[in-house]
TORFI-920449 format. One record per residue: residue number from 0; y, z negated, x of N, C-alpha, C in turn. Coordinates in pm, whole numbers. Atoms other than C-alpha are relative to their C-alpha. Example, Ala and Ser with C-alpha at 12.3 -4.5 7.8 and 13.67 -1.06 7.14 Angstrom:
(0,(-119,0,89),(-450,-780,1230),(120,0,90)),
(1,(-119,6,-82),(-106,-714,1367),(109,-73,-77)),
% end
This chain:
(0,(107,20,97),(-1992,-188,759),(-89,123,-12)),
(1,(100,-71,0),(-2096,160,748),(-128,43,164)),
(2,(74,-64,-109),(-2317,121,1090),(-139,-11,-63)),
(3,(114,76,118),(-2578,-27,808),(-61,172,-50)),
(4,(59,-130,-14),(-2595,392,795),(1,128,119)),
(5,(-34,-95,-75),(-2615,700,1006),(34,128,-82)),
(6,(-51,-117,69),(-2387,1023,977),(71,1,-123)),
(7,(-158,33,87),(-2088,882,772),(116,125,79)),
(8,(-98,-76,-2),(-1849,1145,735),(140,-37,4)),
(9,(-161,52,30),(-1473,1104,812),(87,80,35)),
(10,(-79,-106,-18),(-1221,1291,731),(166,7,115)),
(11,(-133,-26,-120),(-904,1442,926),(93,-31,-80)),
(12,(-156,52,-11),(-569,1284,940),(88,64,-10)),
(13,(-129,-70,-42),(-227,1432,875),(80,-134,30)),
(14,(-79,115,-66),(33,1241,1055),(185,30,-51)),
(15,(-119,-18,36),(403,1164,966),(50,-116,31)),
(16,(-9,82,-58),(594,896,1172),(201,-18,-28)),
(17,(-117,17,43),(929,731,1064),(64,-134,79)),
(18,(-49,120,-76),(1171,531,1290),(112,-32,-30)),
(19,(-93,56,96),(1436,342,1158),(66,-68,150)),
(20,(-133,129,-84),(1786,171,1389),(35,-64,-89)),
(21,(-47,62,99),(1937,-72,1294),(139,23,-38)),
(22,(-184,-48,46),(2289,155,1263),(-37,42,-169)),
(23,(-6,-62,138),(2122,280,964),(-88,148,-20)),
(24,(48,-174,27),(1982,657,1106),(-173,-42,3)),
(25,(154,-15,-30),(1613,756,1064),(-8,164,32)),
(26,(66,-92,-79),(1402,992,1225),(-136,51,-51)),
(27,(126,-72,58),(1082,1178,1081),(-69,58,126)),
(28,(72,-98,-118),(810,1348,1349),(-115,26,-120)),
(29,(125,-101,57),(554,1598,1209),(-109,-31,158)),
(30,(107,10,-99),(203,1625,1370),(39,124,151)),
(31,(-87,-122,-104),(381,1963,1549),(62,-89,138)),
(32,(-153,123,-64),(620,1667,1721),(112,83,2)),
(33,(-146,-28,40),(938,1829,1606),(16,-105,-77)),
(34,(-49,106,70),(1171,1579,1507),(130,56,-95)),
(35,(-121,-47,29),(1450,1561,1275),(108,-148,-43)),
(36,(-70,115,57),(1711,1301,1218),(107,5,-102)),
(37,(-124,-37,111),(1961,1240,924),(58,-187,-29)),
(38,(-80,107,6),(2226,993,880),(59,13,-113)),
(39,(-127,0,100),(2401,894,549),(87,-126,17)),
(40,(-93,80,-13),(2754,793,616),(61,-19,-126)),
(41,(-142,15,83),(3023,627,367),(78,25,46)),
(42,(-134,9,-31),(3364,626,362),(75,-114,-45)),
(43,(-111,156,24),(3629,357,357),(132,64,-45)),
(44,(-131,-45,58),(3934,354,149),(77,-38,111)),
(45,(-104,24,-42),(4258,358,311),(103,-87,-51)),
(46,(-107,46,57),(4521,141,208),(138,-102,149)),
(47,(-68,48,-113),(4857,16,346),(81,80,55)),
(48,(-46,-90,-26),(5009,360,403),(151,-12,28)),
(49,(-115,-41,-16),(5381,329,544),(61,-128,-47)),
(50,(-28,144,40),(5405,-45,450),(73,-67,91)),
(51,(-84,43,-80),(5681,-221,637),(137,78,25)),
(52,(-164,-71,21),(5970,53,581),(86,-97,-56)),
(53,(-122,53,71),(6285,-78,570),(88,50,-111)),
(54,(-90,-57,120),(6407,209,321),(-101,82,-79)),
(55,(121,-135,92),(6207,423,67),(44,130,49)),
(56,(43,-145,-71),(6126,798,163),(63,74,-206)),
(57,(-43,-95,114),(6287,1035,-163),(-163,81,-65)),
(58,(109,-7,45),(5965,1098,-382),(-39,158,61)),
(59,(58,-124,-36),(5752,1403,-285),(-97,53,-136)),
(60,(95,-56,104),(5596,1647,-557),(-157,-3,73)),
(61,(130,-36,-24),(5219,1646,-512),(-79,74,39)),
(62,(59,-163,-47),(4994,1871,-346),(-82,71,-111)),
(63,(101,-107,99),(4814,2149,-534),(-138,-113,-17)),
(64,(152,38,3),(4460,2025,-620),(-27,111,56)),
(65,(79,-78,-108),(4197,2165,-409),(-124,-7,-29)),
(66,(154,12,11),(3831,2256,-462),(-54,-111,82)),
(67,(99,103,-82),(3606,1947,-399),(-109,117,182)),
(68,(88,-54,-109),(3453,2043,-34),(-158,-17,-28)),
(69,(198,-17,-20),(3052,2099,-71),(-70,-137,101)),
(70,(83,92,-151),(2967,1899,261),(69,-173,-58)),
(71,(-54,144,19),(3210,1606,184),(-83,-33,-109)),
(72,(86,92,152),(3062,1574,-182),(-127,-84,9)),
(73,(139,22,-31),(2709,1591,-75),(-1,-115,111)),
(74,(-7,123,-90),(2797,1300,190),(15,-110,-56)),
(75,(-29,61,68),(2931,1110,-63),(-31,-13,-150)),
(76,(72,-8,145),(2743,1167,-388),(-73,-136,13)),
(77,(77,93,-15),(2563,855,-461),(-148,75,2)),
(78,(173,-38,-61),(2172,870,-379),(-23,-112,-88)),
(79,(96,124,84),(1890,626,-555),(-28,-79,106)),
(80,(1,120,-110),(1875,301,-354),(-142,3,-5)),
(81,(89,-45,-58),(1575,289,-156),(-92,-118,-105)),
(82,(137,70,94),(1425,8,-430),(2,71,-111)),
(83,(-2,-62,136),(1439,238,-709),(-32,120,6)),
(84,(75,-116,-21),(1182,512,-601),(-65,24,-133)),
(85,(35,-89,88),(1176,776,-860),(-147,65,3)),
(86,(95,-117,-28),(898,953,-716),(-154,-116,60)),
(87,(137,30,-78),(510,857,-542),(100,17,161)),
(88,(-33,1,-158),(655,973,-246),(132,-92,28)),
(89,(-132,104,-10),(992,772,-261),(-51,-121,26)),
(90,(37,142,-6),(808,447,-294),(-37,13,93)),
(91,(86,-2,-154),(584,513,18),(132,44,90)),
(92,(-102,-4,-90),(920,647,172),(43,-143,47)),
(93,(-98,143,-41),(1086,302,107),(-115,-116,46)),
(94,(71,60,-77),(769,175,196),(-10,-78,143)),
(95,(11,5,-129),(789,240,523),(126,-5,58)),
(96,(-112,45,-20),(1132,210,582),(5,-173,10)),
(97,(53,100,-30),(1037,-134,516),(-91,-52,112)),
(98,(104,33,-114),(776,-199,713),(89,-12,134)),
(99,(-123,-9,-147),(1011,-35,994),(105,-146,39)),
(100,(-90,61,-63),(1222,-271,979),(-8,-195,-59)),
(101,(40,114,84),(1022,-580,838),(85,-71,-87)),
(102,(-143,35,74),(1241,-631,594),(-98,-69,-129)),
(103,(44,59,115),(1117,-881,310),(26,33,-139)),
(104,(-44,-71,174),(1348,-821,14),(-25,109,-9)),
(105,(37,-144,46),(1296,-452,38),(-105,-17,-15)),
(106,(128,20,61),(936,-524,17),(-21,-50,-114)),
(107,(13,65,106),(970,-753,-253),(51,74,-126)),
(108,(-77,-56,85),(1193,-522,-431),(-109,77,-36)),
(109,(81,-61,64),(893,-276,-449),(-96,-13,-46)),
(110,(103,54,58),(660,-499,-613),(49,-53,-180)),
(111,(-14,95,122),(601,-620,-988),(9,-116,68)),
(112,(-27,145,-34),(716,-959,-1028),(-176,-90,32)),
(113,(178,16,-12),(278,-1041,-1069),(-66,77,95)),
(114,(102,-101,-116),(167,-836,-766),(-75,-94,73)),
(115,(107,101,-116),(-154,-945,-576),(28,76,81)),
(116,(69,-91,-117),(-253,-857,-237),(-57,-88,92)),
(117,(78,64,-173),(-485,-937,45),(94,4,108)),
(118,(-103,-49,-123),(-305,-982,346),(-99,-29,132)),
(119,(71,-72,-167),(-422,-917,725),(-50,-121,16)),
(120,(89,72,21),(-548,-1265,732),(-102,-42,-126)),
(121,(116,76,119),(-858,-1458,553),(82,-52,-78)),
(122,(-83,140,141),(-601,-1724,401),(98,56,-70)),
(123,(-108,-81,25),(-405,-1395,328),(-58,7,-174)),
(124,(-4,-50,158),(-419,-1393,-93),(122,-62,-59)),
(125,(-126,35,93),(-113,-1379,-296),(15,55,-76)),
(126,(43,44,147),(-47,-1410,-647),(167,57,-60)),
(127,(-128,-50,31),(339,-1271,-645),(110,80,79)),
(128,(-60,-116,-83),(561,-1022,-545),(92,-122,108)),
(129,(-23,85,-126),(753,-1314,-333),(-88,-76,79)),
(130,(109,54,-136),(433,-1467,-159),(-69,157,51)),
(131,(32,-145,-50),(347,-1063,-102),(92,25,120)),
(132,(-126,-43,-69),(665,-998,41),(24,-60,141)),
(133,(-43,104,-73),(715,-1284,277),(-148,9,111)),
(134,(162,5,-124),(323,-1273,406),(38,166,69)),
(135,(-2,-116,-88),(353,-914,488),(120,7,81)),
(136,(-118,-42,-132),(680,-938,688),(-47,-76,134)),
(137,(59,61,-107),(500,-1239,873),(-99,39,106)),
(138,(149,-120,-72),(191,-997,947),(76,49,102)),
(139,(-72,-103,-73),(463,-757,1082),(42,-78,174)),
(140,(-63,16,-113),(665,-972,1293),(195,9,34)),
(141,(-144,-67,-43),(1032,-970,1411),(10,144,30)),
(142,(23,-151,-73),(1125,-583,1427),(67,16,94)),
(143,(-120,-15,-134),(1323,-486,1763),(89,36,-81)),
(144,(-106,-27,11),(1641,-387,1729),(25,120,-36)),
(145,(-33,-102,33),(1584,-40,1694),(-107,27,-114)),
(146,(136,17,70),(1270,-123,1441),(-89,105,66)),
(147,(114,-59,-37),(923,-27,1459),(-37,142,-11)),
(148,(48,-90,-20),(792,272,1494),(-80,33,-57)),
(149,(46,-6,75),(612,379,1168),(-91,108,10)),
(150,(86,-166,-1),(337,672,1176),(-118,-32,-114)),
(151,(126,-8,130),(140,738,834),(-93,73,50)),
(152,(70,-126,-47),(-151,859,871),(-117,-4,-123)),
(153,(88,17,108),(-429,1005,586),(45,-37,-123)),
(154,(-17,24,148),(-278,961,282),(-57,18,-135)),
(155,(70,-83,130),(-462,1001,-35),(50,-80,-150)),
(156,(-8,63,112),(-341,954,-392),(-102,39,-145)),
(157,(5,-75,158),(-508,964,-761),(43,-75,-92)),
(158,(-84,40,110),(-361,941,-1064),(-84,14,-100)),
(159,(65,-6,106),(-432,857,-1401),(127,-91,-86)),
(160,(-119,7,128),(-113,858,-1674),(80,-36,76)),
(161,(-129,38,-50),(176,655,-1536),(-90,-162,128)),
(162,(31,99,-143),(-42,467,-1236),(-70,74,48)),
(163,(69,-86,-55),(-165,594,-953),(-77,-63,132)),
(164,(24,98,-115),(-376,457,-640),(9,63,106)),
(165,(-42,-70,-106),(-292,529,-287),(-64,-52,92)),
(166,(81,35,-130),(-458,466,48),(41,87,119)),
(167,(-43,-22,-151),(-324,483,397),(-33,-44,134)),
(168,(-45,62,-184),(-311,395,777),(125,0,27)),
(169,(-134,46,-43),(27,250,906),(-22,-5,153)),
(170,(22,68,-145),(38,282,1317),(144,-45,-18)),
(171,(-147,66,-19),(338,51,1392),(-10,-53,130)),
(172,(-24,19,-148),(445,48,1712),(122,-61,18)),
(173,(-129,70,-34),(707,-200,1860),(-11,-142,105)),
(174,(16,180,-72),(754,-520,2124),(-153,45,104)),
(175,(64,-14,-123),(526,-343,2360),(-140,-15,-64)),
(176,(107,16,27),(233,-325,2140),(-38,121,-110)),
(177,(-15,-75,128),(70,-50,1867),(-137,-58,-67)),
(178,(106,46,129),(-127,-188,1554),(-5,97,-122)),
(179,(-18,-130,127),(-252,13,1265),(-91,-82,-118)),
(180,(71,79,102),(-337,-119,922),(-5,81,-117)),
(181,(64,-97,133),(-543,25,647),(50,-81,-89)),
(182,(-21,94,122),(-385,-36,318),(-47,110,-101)),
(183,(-10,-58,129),(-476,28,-22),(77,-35,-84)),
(184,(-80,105,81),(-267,-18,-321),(5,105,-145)),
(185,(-30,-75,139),(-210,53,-720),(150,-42,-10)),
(186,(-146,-47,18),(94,172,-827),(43,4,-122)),
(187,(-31,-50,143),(257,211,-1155),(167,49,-39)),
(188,(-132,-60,46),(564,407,-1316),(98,-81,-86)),
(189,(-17,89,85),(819,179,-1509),(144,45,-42)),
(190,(-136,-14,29),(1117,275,-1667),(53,121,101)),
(191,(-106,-154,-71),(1182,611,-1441),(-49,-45,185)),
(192,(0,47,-183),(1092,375,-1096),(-136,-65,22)),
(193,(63,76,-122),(835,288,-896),(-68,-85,44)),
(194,(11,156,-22),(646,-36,-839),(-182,-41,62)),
(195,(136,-7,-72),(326,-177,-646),(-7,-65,-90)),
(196,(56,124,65),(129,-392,-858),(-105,-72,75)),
(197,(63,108,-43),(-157,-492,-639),(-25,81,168)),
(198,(13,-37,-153),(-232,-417,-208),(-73,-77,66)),
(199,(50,51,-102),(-463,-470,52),(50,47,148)),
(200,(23,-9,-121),(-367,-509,399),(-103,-17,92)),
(201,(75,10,-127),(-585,-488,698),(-24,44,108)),
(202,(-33,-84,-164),(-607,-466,1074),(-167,9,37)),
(203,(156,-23,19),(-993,-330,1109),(-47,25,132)),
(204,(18,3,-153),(-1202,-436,1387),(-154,61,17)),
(205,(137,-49,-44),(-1526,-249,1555),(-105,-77,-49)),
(206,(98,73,22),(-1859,-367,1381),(-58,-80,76)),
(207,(33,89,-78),(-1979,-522,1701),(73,-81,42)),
(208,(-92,122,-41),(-1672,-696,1761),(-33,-144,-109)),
(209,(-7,123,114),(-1731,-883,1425),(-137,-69,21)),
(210,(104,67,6),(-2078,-936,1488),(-45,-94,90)),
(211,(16,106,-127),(-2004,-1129,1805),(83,-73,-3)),
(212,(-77,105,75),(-1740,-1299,1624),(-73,-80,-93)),
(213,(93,106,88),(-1994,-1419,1387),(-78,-87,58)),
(214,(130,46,-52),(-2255,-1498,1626),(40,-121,79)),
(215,(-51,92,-35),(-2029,-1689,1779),(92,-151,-87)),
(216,(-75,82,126),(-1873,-1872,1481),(118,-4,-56)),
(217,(-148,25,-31),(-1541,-1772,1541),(26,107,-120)),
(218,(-52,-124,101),(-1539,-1483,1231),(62,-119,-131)),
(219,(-39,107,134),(-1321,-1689,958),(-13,59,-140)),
(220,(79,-13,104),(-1452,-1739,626),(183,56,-104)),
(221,(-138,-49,101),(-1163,-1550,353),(-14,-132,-109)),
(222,(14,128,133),(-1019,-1807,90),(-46,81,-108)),
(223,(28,-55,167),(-1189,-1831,-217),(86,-17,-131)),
(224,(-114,19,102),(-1062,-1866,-557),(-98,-4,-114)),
(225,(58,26,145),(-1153,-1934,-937),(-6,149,-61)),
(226,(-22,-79,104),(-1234,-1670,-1192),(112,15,-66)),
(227,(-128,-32,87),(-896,-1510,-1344),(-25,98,-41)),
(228,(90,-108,57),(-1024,-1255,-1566),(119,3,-113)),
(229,(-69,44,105),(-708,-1116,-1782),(-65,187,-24)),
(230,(58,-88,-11),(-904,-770,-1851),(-102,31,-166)),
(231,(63,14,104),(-1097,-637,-2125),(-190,-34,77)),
(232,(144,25,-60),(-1486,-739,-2086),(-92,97,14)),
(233,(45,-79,-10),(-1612,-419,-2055),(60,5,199)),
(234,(-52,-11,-162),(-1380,-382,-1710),(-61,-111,81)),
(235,(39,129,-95),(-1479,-718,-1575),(-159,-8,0)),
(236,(185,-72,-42),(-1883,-636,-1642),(-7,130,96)),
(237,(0,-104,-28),(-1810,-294,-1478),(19,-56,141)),
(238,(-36,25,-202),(-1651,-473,-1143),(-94,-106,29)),
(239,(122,120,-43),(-1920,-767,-1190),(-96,123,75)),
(240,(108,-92,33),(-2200,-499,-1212),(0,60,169)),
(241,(10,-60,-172),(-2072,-304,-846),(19,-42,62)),
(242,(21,35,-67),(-2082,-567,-669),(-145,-113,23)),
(243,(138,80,21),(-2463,-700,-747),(-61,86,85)),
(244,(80,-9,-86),(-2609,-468,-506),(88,168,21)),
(245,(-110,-107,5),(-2496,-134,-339),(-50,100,-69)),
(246,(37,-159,101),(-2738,140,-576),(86,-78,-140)),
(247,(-123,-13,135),(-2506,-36,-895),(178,21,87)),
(248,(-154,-71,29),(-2164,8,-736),(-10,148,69)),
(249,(34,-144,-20),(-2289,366,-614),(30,65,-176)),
(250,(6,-6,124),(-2343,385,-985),(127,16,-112)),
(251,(-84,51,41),(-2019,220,-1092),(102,127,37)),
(252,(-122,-94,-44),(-1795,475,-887),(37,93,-62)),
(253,(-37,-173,100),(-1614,770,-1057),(-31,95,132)),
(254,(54,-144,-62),(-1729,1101,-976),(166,40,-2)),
(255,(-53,-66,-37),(-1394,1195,-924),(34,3,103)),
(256,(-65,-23,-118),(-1237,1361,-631),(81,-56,28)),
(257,(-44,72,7),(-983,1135,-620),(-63,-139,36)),
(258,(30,134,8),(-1202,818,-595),(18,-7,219)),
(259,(14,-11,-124),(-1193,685,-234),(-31,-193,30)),
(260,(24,135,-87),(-1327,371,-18),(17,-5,156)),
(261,(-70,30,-181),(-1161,203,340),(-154,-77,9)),
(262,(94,64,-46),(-1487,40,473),(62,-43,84)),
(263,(-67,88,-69),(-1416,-262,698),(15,2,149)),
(264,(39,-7,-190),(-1486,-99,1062),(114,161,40)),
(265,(-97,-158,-68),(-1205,196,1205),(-64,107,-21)),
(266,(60,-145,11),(-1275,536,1114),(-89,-10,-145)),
(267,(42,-30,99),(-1448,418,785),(88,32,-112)),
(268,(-11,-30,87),(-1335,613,494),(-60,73,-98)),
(269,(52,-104,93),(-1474,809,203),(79,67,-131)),
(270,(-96,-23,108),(-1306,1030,-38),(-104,112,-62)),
(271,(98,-86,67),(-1498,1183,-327),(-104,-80,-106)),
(272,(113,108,35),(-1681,988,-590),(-162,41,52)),
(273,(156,-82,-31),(-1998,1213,-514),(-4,-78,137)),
(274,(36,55,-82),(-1977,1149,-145),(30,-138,9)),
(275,(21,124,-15),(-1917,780,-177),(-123,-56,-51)),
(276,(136,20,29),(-2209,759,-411),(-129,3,93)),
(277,(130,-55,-76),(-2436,911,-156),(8,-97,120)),
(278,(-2,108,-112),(-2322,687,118),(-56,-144,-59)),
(279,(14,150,72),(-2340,381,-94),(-189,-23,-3)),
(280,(171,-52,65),(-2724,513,-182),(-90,-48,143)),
(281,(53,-13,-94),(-2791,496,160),(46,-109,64)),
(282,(-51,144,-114),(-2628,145,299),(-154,-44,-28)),
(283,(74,72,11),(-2907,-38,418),(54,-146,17)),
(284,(-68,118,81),(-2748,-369,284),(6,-67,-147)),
(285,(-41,74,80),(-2730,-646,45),(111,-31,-38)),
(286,(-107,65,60),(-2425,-733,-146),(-21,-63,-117)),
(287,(58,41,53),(-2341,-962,-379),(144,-113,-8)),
(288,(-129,77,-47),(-2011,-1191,-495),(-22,-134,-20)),
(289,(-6,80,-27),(-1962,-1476,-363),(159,-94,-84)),
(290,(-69,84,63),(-1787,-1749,-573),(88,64,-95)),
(291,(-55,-24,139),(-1503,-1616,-843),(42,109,-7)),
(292,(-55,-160,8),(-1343,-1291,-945),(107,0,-64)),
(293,(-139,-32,116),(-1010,-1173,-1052),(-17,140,-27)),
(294,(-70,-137,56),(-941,-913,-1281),(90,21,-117)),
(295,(-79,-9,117),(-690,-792,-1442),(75,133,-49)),
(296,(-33,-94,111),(-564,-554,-1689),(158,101,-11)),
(297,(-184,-17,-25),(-222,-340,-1713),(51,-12,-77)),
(298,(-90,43,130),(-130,-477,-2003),(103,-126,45)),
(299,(-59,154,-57),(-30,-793,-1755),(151,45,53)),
(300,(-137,-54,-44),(251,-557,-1629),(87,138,-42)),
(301,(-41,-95,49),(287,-261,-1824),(-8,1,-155)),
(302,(-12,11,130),(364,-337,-2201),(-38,127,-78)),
(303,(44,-120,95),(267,39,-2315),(-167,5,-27)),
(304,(133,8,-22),(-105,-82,-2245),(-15,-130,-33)),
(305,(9,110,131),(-75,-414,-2440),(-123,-52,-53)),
(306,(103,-19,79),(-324,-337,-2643),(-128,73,36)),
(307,(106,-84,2),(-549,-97,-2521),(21,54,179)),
(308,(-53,-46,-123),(-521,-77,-2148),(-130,102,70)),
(309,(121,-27,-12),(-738,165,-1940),(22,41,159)),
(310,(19,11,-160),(-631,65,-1563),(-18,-160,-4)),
(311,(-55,149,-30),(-692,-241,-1433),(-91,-16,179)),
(312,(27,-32,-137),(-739,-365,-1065),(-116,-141,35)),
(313,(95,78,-14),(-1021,-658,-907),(17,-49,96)),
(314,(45,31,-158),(-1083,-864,-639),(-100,-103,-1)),
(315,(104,131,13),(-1343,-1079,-506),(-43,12,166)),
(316,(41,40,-164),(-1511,-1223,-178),(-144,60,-39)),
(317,(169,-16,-19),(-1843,-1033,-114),(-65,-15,57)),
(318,(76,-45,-164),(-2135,-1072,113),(-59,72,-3)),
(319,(57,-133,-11),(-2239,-833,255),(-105,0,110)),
(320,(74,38,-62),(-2565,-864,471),(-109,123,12)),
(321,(105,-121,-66),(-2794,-641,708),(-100,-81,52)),
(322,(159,102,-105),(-3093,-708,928),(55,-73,110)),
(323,(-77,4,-84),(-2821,-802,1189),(64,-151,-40)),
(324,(-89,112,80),(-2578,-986,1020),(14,-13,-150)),
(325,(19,98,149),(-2442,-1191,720),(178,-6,2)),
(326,(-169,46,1),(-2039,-1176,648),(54,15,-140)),
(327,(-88,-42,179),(-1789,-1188,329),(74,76,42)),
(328,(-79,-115,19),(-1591,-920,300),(104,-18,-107)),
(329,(-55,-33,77),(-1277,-923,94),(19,103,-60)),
(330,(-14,-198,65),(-1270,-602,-173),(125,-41,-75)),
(331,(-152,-39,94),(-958,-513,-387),(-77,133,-62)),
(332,(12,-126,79),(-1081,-232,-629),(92,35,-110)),
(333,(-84,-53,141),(-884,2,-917),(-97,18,-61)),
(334,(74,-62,97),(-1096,53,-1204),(117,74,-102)),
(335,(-68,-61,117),(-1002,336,-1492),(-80,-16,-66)),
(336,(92,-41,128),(-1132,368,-1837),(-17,147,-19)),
(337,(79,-101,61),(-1350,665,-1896),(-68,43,-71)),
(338,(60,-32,109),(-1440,762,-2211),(-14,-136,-48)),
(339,(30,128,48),(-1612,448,-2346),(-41,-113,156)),
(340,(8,38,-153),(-1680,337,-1948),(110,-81,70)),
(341,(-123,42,-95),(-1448,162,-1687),(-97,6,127)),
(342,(113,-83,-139),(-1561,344,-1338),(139,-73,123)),
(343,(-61,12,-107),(-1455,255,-1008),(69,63,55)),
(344,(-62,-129,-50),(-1167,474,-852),(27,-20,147)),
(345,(-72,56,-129),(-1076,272,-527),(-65,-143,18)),
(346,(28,139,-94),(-1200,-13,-278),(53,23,137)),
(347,(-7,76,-103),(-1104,-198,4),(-129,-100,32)),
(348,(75,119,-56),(-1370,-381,240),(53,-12,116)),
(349,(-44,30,-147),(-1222,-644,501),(-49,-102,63)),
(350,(84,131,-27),(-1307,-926,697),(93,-132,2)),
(351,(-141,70,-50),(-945,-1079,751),(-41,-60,128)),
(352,(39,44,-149),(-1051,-1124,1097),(151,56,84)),
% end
């Protein structure tokens, strides 16, 4: 979408690549390529000890107690199960541990029970953490045997109180093939753990590929949907408002450093409300939404915001149209409340092509 300008800036990548067997070990690579691997084993009780004597043995006094060993403990200390990420980074750990190994319930496990998300197709919209769960393992695929081959790349998070939004690249390599999919997603803290509330997937194809997918007829139209608006009306004018043309959601965006947009063509990103503004200023393009909008509020999943919530996330089908071409675009945005405001912090544009 951004070929609609010239001299889009894009920033550099750090890389971090996680491979998962199915014995259980994983593997980490830095951009350096040093690797490191780590295995956590259990242990199994014993029982049964000397069972089948024909006579009893004359009791034996007990051994001394003995300092717990360091290494054994730490082998055997319990750990936090990989659905009950304490941390930002834990969740994106078990993230991708997932992914690795397309694993559904672990996906599902790290969603509110109400999570949306776009998924890598047009007919990709779902409405719950089990139609989330189930579409994205289908995206994935059977994983081999030794699972896929995970490499993050670009990570960016911002926060605001106990939610935070994140944006990545996934290369996943496996079955003789490597795919990489831009996701965005909001996040929120709940009780000490962890949880997605809403995600876009997408596998993002060259602007001229799409435009010879259009021209040809073959670019498929994304499903639509009704207005679900559970939001205050200040938020839902704010996400109407940036998508009526691109100098109002230039407008709409937060100036913070933190804000960031995936544009729908490889290599588009922007991080910076300033520089997204300035890009936005400069699309030579129409937008403009097409048929209904959801938004909703974090009061829908976070009871401390009830009353007075001041995240909430959006979606809608846009078109988006040059001197060239004419396509919808699926967006996913985070809005925050600012001051008396609700500003844009995060978008997704895709084509589900």
């Amino acid at each position: 979408m951004y070929l609609a300008l010239a001299g889009v800036l894009v920033s550099g990548l750090c890389v971090f690549a996680v491979v998962v067997s199915s014995s259980g070990q994983s593997a980490t690579s830095t951009a350096s390529g040093q690797r490191t691997a780590g295995t956590v084993a259990g242990t199994q009780p014993t029982t049964g000890q000397g069972a089948g004597r024909s006579s009893p043995t004359a009791p034996t006094a007990p051994p001394p107690p003995t300092a717990p060993d360091p290494a054994v403990a730490a082998l055997t200390a319990p750990t936090p199960g990989p659905t009950e990420p304490a941390s930002l980074e834990s969740l994106l750990e078990a993230l991708h541990l997932a992914v690795a190994r397309s694993d559904g319930p672990a996906l599902q496990a790290l969603l509110v029970p109400g999570a949306f998300a776009f998924g890598v197709r047009a007919t990709g919209v779902h409405r719950t953490a089990e139609e989330v769960a189930r579409t994205l393992a289908a995206d994935l695929g059977p994983a081999p045997e030794a699972g896929f081959e995970v490499t993050p790349r670009g990570a960016t998070i911002g926060r605001e109180g106990n939610h935070a939004w994140i944006a990545e690249e996934l290369e996943v390599r496996g079955r003789g093939e490597s795919r990489t999919f831009a996701i965005t997603m909001l996040a929120v803290e709940l009780a000490g753990s962890w949880r997605l509330v809403a995600c876009h997937w997408a596998n993002r194809l060259p602007d001229d590929t799409i435009a010879r997918l259009a021209q040809a007829g073959d670019l498929p139209i994304p499903e639509g949907f009704d207005d679900k608006l559970e939001a205050p009306a200040a938020a839902v004018e704010a996400f109407r408002s940036a998508f009526s043309s691109t100098d109002a959601f230039a407008l709409e965006v937060s100036t913070r450093d933190s804000a960031f947009n995936f544009g729908s063509a490889p290599g588009e990103r922007l991080r910076g409300g300033n520089q997204i503004r300035r890009v936005f200023k400069k699309l030579h393009a129409e937008i403009s939404i097409r048929e209904g909008i959801m938004v909703t509020a974090a009061g829908a999943w976070d009871e401390r915001q009830a009353k007075a919530p001041t995240v909430a996330w959006g979606a809608a089908n846009v078109e988006f149209a040059t001197r060239s071409t004419r396509r919808i675009l699926r967006v996913l945005a985070v809005l925050v409340q600012e001051g008396q405001e609700w500003r844009v912090v995060q978008t997704q544009w895709s084509d589900g092509a």
